[in-house]
MISETOR-230590 format. One record per residue (C-alpha): residue number from 0; residue in one letter; chain; x, y, z. Coordinates in steps of 0.001 Angstrom, whole numbers, m for minus. Layout:
BEGIN
- k / r / c / X / Y / Z
- NUM / A / A / X / Y / Z
...
END
This chain:
BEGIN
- k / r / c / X / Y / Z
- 0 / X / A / 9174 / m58087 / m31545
- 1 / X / A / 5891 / m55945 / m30654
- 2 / X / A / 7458 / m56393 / m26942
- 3 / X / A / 10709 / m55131 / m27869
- 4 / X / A / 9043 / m51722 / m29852
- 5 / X / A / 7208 / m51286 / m26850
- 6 / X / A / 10445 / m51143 / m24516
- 7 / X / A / 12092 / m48404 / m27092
- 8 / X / A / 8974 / m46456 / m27051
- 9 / X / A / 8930 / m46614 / m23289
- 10 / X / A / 12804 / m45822 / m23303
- 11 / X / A / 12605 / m43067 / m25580
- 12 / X / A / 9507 / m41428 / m23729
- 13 / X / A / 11518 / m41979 / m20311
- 14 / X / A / 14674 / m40120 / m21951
- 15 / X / A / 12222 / m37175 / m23316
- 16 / X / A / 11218 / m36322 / m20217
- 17 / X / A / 14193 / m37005 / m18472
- 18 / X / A / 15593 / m33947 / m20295
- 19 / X / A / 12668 / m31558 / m19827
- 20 / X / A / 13093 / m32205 / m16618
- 21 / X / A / 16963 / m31572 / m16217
- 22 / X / A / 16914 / m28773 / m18580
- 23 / X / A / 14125 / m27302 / m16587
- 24 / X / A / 16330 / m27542 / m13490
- 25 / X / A / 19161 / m25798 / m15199
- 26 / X / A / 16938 / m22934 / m15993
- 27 / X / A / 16149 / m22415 / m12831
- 28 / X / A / 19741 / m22681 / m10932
- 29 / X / A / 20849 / m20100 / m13789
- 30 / X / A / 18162 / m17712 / m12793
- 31 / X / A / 18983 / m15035 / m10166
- 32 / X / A / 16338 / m14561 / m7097
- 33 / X / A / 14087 / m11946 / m8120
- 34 / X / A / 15689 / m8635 / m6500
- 35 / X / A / 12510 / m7197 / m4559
- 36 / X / A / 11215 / m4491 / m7095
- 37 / X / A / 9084 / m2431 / m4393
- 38 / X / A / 9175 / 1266 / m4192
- 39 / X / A / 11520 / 2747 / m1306
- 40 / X / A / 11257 / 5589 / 493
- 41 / X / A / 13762 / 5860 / 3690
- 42 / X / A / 11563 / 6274 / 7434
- 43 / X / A / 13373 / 8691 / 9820
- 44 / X / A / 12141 / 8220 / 13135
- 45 / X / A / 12219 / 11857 / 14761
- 46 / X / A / 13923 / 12570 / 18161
- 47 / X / A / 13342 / 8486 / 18860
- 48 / X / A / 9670 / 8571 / 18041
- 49 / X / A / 7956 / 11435 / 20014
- 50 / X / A / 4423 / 10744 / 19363
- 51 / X / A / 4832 / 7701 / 21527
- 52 / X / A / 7867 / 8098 / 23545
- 53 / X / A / 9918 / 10900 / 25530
- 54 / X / A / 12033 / 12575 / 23279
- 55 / X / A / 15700 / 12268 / 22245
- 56 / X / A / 16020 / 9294 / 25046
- 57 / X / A / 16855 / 5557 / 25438
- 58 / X / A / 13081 / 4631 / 25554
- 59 / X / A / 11946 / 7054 / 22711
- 60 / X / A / 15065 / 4737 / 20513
- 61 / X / A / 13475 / 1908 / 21802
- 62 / X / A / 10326 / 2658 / 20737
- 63 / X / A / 11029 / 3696 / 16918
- 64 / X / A / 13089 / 772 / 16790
- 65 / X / A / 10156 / m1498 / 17937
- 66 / X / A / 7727 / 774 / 15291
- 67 / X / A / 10588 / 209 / 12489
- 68 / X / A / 12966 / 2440 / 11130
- 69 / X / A / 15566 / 3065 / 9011
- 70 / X / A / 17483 / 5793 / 10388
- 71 / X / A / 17097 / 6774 / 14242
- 72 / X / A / 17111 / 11016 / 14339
- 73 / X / A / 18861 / 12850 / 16947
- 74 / X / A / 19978 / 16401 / 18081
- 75 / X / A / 23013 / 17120 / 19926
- 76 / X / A / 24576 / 19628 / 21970
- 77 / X / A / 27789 / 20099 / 24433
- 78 / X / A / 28228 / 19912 / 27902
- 79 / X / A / 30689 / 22313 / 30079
- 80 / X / A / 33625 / 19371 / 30030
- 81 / X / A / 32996 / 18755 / 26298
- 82 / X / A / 30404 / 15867 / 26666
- 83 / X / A / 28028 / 15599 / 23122
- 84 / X / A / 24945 / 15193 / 24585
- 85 / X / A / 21292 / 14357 / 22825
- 86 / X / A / 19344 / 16924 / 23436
- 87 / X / A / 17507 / 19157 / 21269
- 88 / X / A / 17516 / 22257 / 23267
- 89 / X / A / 20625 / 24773 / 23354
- 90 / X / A / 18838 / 25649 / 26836
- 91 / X / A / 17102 / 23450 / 28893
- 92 / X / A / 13558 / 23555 / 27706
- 93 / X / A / 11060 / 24200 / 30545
- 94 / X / A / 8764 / 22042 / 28986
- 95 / X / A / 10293 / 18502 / 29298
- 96 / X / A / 12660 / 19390 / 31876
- 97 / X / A / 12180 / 18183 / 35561
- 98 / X / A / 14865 / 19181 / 38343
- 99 / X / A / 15352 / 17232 / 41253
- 100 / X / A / 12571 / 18056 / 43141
- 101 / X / A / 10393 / 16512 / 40201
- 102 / X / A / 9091 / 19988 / 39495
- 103 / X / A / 9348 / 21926 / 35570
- 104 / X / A / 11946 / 24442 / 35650
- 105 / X / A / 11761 / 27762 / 34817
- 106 / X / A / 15626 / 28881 / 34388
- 107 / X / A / 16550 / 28049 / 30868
- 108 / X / A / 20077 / 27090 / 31834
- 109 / X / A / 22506 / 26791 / 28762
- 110 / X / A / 23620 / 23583 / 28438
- 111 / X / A / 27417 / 24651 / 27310
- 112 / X / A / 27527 / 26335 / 31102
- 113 / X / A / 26664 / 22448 / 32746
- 114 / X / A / 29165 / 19649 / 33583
- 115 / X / A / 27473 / 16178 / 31923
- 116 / X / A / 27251 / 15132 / 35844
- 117 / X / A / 24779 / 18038 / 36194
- 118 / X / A / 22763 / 17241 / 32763
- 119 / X / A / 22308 / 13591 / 34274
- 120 / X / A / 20467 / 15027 / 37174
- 121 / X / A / 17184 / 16502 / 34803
- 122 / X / A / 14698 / 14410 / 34152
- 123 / X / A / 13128 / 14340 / 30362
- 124 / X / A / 10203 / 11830 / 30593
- 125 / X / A / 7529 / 13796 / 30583
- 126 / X / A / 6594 / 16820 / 29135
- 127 / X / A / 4514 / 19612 / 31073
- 128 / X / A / 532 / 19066 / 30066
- 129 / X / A / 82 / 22633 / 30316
- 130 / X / A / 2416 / 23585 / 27858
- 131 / X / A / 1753 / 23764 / 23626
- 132 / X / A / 3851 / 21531 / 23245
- 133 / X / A / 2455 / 18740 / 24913
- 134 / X / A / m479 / 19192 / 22530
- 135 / X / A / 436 / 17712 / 19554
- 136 / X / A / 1613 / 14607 / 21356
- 137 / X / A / m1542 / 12836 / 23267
- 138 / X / A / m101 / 9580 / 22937
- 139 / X / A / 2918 / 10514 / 24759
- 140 / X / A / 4141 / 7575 / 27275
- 141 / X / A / 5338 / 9438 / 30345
- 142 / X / A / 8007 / 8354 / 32433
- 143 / X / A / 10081 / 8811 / 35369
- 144 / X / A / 14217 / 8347 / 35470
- 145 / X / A / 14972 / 9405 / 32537
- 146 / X / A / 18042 / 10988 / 31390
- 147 / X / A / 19520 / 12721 / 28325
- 148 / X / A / 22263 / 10861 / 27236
- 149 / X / A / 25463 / 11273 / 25501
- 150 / X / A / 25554 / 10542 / 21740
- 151 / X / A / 28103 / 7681 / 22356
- 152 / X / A / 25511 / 5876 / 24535
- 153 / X / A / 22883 / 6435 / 22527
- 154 / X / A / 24854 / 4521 / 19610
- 155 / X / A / 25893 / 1673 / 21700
- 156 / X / A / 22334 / 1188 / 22544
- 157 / X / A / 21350 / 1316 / 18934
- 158 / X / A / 24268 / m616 / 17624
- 159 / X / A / 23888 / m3108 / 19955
- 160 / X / A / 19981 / m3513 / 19160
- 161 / X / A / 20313 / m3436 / 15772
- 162 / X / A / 23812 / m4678 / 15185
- 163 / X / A / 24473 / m1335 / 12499
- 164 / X / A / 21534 / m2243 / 10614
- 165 / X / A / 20133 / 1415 / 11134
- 166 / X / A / 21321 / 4626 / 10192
- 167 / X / A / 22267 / 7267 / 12547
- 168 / X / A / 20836 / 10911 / 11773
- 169 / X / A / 22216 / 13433 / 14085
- 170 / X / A / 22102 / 17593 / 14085
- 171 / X / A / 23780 / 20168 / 15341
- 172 / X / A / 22177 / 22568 / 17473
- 173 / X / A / 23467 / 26243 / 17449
- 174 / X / A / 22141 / 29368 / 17129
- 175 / X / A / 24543 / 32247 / 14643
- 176 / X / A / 22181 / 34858 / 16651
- 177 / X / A / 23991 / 33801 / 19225
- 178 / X / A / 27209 / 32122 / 19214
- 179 / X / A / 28088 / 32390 / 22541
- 180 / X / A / 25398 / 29568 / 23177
- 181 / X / A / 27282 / 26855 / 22032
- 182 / X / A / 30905 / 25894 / 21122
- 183 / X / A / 32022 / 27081 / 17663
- 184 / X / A / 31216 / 25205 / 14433
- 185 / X / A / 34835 / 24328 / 14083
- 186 / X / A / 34714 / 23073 / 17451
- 187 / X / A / 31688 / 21287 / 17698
- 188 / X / A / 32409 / 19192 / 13811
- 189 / X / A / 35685 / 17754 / 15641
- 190 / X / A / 33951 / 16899 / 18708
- 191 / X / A / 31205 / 14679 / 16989
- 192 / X / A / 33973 / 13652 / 14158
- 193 / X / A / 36468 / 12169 / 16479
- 194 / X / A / 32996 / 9808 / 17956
- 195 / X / A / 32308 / 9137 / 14661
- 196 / X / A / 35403 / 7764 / 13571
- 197 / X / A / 36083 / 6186 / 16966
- 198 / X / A / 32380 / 4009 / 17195
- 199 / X / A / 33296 / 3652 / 13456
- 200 / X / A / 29996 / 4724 / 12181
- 201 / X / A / 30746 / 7418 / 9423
- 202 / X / A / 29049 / 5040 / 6704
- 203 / X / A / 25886 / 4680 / 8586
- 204 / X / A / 25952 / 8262 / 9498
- 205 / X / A / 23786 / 11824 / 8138
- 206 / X / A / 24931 / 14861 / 9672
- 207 / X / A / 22487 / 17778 / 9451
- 208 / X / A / 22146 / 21427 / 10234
- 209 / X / A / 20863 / 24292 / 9772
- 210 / X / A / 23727 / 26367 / 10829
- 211 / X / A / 25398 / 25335 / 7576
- 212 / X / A / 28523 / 26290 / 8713
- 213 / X / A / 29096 / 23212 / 11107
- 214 / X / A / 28546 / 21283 / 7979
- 215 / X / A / 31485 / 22960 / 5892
- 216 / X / A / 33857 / 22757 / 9033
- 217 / X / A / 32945 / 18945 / 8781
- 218 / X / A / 33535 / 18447 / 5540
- 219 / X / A / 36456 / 20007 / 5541
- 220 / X / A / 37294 / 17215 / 8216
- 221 / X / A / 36284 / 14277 / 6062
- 222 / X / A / 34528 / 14800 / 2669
- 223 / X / A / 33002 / 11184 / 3045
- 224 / X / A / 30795 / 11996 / 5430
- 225 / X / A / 27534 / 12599 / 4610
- 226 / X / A / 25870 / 15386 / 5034
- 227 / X / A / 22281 / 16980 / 4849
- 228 / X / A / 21163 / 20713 / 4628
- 229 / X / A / 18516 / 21476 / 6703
- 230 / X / A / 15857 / 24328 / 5722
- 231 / X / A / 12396 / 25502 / 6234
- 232 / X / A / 9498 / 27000 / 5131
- 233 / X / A / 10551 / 30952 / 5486
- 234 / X / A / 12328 / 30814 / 2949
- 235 / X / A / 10920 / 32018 / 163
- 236 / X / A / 11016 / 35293 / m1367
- 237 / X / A / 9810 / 38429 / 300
- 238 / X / A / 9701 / 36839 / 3318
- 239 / X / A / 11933 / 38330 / 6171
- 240 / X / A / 15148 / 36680 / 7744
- 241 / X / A / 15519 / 34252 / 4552
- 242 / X / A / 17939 / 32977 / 2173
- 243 / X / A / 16104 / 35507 / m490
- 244 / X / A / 16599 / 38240 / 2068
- 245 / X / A / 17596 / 41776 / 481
- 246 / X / A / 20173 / 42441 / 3170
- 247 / X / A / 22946 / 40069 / 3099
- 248 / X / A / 23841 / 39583 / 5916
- 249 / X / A / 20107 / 38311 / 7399
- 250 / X / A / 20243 / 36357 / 4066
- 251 / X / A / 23936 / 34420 / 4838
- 252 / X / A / 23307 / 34557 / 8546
- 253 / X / A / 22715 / 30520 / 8728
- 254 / X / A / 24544 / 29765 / 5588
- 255 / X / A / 28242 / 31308 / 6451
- 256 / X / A / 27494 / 34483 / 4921
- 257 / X / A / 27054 / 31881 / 1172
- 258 / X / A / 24249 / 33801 / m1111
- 259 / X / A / 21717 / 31716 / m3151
- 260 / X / A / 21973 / 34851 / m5714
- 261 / X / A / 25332 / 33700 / m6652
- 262 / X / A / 23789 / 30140 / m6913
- 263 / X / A / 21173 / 30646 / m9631
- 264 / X / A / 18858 / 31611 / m6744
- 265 / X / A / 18198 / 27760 / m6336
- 266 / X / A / 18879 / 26316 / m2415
- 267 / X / A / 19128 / 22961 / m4478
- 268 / X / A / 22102 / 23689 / m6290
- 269 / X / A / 23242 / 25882 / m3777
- 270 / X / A / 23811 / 22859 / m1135
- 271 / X / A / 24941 / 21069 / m4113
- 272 / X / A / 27676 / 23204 / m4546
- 273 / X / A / 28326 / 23837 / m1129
- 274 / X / A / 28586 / 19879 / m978
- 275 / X / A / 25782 / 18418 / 409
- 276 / X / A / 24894 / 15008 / 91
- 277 / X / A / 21472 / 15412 / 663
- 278 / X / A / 18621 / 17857 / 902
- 279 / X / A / 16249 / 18186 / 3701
- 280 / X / A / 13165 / 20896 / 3250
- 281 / X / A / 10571 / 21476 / 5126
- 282 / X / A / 7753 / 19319 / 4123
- 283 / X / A / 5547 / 22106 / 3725
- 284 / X / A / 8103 / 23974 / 1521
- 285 / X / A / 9070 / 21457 / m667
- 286 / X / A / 7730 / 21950 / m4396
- 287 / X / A / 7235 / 18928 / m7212
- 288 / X / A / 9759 / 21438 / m9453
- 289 / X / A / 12293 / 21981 / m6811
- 290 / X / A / 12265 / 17861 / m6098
- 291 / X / A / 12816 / 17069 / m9323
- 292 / X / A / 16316 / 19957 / m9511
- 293 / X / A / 17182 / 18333 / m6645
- 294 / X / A / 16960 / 14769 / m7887
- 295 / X / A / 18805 / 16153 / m11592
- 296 / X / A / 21530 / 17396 / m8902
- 297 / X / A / 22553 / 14052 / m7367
- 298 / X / A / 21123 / 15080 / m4366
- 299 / X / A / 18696 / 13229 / m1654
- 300 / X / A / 15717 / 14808 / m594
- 301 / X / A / 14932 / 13946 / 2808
- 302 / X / A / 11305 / 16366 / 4372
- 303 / X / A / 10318 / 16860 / 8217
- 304 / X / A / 7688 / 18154 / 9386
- 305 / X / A / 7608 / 20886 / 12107
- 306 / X / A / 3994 / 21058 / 14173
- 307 / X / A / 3870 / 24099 / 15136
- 308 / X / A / 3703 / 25465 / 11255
- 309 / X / A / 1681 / 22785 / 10023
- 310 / X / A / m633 / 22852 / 13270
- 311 / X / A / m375 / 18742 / 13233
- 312 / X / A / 2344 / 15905 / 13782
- 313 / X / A / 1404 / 14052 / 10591
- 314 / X / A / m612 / 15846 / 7512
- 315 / X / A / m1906 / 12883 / 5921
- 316 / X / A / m2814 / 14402 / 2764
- 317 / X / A / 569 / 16066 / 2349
- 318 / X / A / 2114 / 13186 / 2876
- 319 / X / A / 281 / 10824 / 178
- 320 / X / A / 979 / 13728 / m2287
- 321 / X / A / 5088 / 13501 / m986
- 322 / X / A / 5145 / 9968 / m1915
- 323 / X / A / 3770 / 10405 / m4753
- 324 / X / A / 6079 / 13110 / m5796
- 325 / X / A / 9312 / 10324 / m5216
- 326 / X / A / 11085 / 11938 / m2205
- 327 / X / A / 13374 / 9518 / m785
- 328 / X / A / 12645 / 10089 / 3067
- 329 / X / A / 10324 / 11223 / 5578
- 330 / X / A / 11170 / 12388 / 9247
- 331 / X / A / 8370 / 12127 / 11411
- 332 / X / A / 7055 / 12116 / 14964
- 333 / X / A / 4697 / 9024 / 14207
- 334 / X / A / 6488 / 6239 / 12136
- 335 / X / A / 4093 / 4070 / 13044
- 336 / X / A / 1149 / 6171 / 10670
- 337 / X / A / 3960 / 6615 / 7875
- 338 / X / A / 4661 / 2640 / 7730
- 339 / X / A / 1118 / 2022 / 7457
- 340 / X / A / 1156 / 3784 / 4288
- 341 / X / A / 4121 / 2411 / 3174
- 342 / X / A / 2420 / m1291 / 3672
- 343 / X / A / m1006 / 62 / 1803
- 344 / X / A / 1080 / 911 / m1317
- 345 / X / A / 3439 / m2015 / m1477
- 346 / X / A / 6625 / 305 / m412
- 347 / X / A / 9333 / m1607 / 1490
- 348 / X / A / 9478 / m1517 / 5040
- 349 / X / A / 12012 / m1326 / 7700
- 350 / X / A / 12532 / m4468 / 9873
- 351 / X / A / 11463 / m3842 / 13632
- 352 / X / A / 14010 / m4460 / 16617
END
């Protein structure tokens, strides 16, 4: 009998726990993963990575890949026969240009009056230490053999590292002071529209400018791509040559002759309403106010940096006080210093190829 109360006992313990157990595995397979709940904030690797690498090349993409990224940054202009090349300069610049003769040039040839087969015989890996430029960027690798290339190559190389993992952000170079320079807006948009479509990145794609107007024209070509509205520091009011310019016509000159008077004298909701997907001020110009418009506008607010106004590559100070702020990406020469402070903080952080 005592044997038999014993055995029930035993049973009934054995069943108890038997269903803690079970319902505790239930619990768990009805649980989602935790999503990771870590602040973002997007890392733009400028020009490749140009503290570290030659600019707007194969090994500067290489490099900002290896550093971590999430977008890889890019400028582009045309060639003679209608090649899009990466290159920031309308004109070759003098100060990362080699001829054949491994010497710095000094004619600023435009790169509209060049056949691509003429581009591919500069070299761009390494930048003249006697120039300004080469200042701000000690840590410069410099190399020997290296080309501009075309945008196309550029995103095979990219694609094929990454496997469309990272964004592409590319910009139009002109110059409305002088549109002889280049091909026109309306040209230029279908040239880079028709790669686009063709390589099949318009999702992974931001297409900026200053010279708004190559912006409209590619809107106007597809109003899914995305696209970003560069500005910088001058403007604000008073100041000469700006969006807040008296004269209208300086004012409109990069804008296609738009006003920010007739948009509550707010370059947020003026690119808003001009259709811009995202925002992308100067870092230096950017207020906490203007941010927050933005952000109440559906808009992205993307900052750069440019070293010749701020007299350094990466402002350390001004960019704790950015993240703190909330702005939703960084372009920089040195990814490498902005990760580390996206680690120290807990932010998320691009995988490295």
């Amino acid at each position: 009998m005592k044997k038999s109360k014993a055995l029930r006992i035993f049973l009934l313990v054995l069943g108890i726990l038997f269903s803690l157990i079970n319902s505790g595995c239930k619990k768990q397979t009805q649980e989602p993963v935790p999503a990771d709940n870590r602040l973002k904030l997007q890392v733009y690797a400028h020009r490749g990575a140009r503290s570290y690498a030659p600019e707007n090349t194969i090994p500067g993409y290489t490099t900002g890949l290896s550093i971590g990224t999430h977008w890889v940054d890019m400028d582009i202009v045309m060639s003679k026969d209608g090649e899009v090349v990466v290159s920031h300069d309308i004109r070759l610049n003098p100060d990362i240009v080699r001829g054949i003769d491994g010497k710095f040039i000094t004619e600023r040839k435009l790169v509209k009056s060049l056949l691509l087969d003429e581009v591919k015989k500069y070299d761009v890996g390494r930048m003249d230490t006697a120039s300004a430029y080469s200042k701000f960027f000690p840590a410069q690798i410099g190399m020997d053999g290296v080309h501009m290339p075309t945008l196309r190559e550029v995103i095979h190389y990219v694609n094929g590292k990454t496997n469309k993992k990272v964004g592409f952000q590319i910009e139009f170079k002109t110059d409305p002071e002088h549109n002889d320079w280049t091909y026109t807006p309306a040209e230029f948009a279908s040239a880079l529209y028709r790669i686009l479509k063709e390589e099949d990145i318009v999702p992974i794609c931001e297409i900026q400018s200053f010279d708004w107007r190559c912006l409209y024209e590619l809107q106007n070509l597809d109003h899914n791509v995305k696209t970003a509205y560069l500005t910088e520091w001058d403007n604000e009011p008073g100041t000469p040559n700006s969006f807040f310019d008296p004269d209208p016509v300086k004012a409109g000159l990069w804008t296609g002759g738009v006003l920010v008077k007739d948009h509550k004298n707010s370059i947020p909701q003026m690119v808003k309403d001009m259709g811009g997907t995202c925002w992308e001020p100067e870092d230096v110009e950017l207020t906490k106010s203007a941010l927050d418009e933005a952000h109440k506008l559906g808009l992205k607010v993307v900052v750069w940096t440019w070293p010749e106004h701020s007299h350094t590559v990466f402002n350390v100070d001004l960019v704790s006080k950015l993240i703190s702020w909330g702005v939703d990406g960084i372009i920089t020469d040195d990814p490498g210093m902005l990760i580390s402070m996206l680690a120290a903080r807990n932010y998320q952080l691009p995988v490295r190829y």
